[in-house]
C-alpha positions in Angstrom: 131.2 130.8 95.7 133.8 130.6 98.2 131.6 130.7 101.2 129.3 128.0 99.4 133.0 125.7 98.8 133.5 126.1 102.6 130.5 125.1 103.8 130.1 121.8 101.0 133.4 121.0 102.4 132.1 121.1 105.5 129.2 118.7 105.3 131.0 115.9 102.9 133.3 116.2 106.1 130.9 115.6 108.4 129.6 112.5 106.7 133.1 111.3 106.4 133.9 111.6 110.2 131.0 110.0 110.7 131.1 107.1 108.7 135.0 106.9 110.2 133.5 106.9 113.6 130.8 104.3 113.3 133.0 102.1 111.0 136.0 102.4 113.6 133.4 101.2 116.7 132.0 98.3 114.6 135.3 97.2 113.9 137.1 97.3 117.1 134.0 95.7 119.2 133.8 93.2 116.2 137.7 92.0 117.6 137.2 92.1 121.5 133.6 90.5 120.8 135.5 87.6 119.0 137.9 86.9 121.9 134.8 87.1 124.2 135.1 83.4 124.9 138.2 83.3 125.9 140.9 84.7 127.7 142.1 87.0 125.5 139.2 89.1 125.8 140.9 90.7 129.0 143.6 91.8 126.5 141.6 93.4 123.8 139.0 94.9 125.9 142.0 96.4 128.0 143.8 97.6 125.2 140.7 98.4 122.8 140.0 101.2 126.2 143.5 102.3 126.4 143.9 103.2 122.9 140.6 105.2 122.0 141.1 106.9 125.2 144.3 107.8 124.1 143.5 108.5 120.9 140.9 111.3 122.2 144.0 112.6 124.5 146.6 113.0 121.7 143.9 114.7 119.7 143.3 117.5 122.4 147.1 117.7 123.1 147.2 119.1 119.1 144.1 121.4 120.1 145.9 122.9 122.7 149.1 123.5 121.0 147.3 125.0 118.1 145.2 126.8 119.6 147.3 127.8 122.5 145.7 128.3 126.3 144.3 131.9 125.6 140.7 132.8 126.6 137.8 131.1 127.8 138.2 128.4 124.8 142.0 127.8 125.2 141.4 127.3 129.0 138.4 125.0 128.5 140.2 122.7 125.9 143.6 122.3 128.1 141.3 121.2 130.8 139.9 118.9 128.6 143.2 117.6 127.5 144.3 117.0 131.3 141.4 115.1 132.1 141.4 112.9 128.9 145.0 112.6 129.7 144.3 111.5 133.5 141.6 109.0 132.0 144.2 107.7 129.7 146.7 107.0 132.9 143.7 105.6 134.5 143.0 102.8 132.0 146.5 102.4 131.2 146.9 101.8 135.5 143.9 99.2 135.1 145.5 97.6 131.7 148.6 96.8 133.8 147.5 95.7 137.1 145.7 93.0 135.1 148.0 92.2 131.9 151.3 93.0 133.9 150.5 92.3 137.2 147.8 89.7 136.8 145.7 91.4 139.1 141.7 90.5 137.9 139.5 93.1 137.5 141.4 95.3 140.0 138.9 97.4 142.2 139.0 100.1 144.0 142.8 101.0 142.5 144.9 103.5 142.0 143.6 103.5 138.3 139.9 104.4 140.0 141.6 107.8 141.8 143.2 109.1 138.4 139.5 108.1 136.9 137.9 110.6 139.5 140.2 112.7 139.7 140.1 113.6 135.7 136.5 114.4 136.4 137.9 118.1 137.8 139.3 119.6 134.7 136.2 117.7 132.0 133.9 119.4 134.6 135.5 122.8 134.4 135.7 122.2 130.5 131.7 121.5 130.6 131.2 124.3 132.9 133.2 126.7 131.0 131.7 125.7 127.7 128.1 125.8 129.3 128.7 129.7 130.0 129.5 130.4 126.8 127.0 128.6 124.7 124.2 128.0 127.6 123.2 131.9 127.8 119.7 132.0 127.4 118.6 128.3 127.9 114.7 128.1 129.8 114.5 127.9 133.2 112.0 125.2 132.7 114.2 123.3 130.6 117.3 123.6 133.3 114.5 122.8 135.9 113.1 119.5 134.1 117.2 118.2 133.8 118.0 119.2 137.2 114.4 116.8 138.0 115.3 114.1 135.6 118.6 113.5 136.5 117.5 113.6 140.7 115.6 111.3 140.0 117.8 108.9 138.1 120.5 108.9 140.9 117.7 107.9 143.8 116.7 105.0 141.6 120.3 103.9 140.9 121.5 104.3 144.7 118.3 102.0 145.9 119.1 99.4 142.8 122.7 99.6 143.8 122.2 98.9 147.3 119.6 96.2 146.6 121.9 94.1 144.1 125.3 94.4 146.5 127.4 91.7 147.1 130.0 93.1 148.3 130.9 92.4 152.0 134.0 92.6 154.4 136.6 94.9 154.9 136.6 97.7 152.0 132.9 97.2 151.0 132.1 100.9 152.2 135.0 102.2 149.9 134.1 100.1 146.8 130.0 101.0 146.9 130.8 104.5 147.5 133.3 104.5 144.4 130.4 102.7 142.4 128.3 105.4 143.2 130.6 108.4 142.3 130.9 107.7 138.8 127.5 108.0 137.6 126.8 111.0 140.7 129.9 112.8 138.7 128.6 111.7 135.2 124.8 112.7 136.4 126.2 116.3 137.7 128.3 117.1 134.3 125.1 116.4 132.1 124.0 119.9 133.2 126.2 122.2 131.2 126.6 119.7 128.8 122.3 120.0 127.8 122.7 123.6 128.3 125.6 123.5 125.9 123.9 121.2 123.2 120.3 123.3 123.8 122.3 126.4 122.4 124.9 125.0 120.1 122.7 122.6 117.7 122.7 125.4 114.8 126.9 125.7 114.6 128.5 123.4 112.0 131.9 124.0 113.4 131.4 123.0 117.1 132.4 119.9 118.9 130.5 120.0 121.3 127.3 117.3 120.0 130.6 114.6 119.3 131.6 115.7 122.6 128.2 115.0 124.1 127.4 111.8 122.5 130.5 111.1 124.7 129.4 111.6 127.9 126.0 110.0 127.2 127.9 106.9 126.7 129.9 107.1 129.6 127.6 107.6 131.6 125.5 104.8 130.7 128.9 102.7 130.6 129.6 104.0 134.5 126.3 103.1 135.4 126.1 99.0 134.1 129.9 99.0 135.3 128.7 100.6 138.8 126.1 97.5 138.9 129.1 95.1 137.7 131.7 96.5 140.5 128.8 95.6 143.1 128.3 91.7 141.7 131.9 91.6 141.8 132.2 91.9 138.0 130.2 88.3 137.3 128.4 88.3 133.8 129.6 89.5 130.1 131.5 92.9 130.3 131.6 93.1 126.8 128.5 95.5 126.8 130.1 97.7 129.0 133.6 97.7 127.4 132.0 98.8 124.0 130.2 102.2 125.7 133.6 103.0 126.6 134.7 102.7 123.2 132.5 104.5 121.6 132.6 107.4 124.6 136.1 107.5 123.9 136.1 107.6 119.7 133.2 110.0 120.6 135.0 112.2 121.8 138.2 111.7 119.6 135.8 112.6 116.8 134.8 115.8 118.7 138.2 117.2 119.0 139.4 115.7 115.3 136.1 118.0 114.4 137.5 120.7 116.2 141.1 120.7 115.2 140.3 120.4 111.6 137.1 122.5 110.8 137.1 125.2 114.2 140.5 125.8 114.6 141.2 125.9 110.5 138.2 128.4 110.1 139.6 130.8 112.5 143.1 130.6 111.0 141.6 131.4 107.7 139.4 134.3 109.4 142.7 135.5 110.8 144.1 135.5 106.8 141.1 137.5 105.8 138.7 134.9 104.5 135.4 134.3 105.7 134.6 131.7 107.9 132.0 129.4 106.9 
């Protein structure tokens, strides 16, 4: 009875998170949509990034200190936190150079090298998941990604070049930034398919929240990677809401983790059985 308790609780809290998550995007890309014909979109695009980003960062700051940096999944988590952490400096950077600073849409930035350079500790988070839950996984299967995704990137770097207005001094720099999102995005999609392809069956796992994530950002880095290169003209409200949900994605994946993963083995540890 208790097992069959746990696991009930389990899915009613799945649907709840769920219906949290989706209400909490409709909601917050109902507000910056509102303002989209005016200037105060810049203020509640900036902010609606700052805060789900930061949302997802103070989550994983109470995963690490609950779960402590121990072992392969206490290592993986606190990388996670320093890159959601660097992400949240990075769009915090952007928010002031154009609310503070009244810098437009400022790129390349400082805000674009705390953006890459967060991409080191999610990668060895990925990475480090992927050993753990990609054993096993087809070598067709990491053979069709590897194809899939090589062939994304050549089409993206010959529709990049092809739609370029950029020109003058610092062209080189910003196309090459353009490109680096969605080549970083593209490489971490590896462990994270070998992760889902092995972790589908685990009620307790973050990891699909986590995934939905990057799916997102990396379809928001790739329309903003077109928009950096037309020197942002056109509606960026598209892009602003794959952001959002990346980042409540992935808040969701760590709130998922926190409460169910981390609970389970505390309760494992007082002699119940997890569920």
């Amino acid at each position: 009875m208790e097992v069959r308790k746990e696991i009930t609780e389990i899915k009613r809290g799945r649907r709840n998170l769920v219906a949290a998550l989706v209400g909490t995007i409709v909601a917050i890309n109902i507000v910056v949509l509102a303002t989209s014909q005016s200037d105060a979109i810049i203020v509640t695009s900036d902010l609606s990034r700052i805060l789900t980003v930061g949302a997802a960062a103070a989550i994983s700051l109470v995963v690490v200190a609950r779960q402590n940096v121990t072992g392969i999944f206490g290592r993986a988590y606190l990388a996670l936190a320093a890159g959601l952490v660097l992400w949240t400096a990075a769009e915090s950077t952007w928010g002031y150079y154009e609310l503070v600073a009244q810098v437009e849409r400022p790129f390349p930035s400082i805000a674009d090298a705390l953006w890459l350079a967060g991409y080191g500790p999610i990668g060895f988070h990925l990475f480090s998941m992927a050993r753990f839950y990609g054993r096993g996984v087809g070598r067709y299967k990491v053979a069709a990604v590897i194809a899939g995704m090589s062939a994304f990137l050549a089409l993206y770097v010959a529709s990049l070049a092809g739609v370029s207005e950029l020109e003058g001094e610092g062209a080189e720099i910003a196309i090459a930034i353009s490109i680096a999102y969605p080549l970083l995005d593209t490489a971490l999609f590896m462990p994270a398919i070998l992760i889902v392809l092995n972790s589908g069956k685990g009620y307790l796992t973050s990891i699909p929240w986590i995934f939905i994530g990057w799916i997102t950002l990396g379809i928001a880095d790739t329309l903003l990677g077109f928009a950096q290169v037309q020197n942002f003209d056109g509606d960026l409200f598209i892009i602003n809401a794959f952001f959002v949900i990346a980042y409540l994605s992935m808040a969701a994946g760590l709130w998922w983790y926190n409460r169910f993963f981390i609970l389970s083995k505390a309760k494992l540890g007082n002699g119940h059985r997890p569920s």
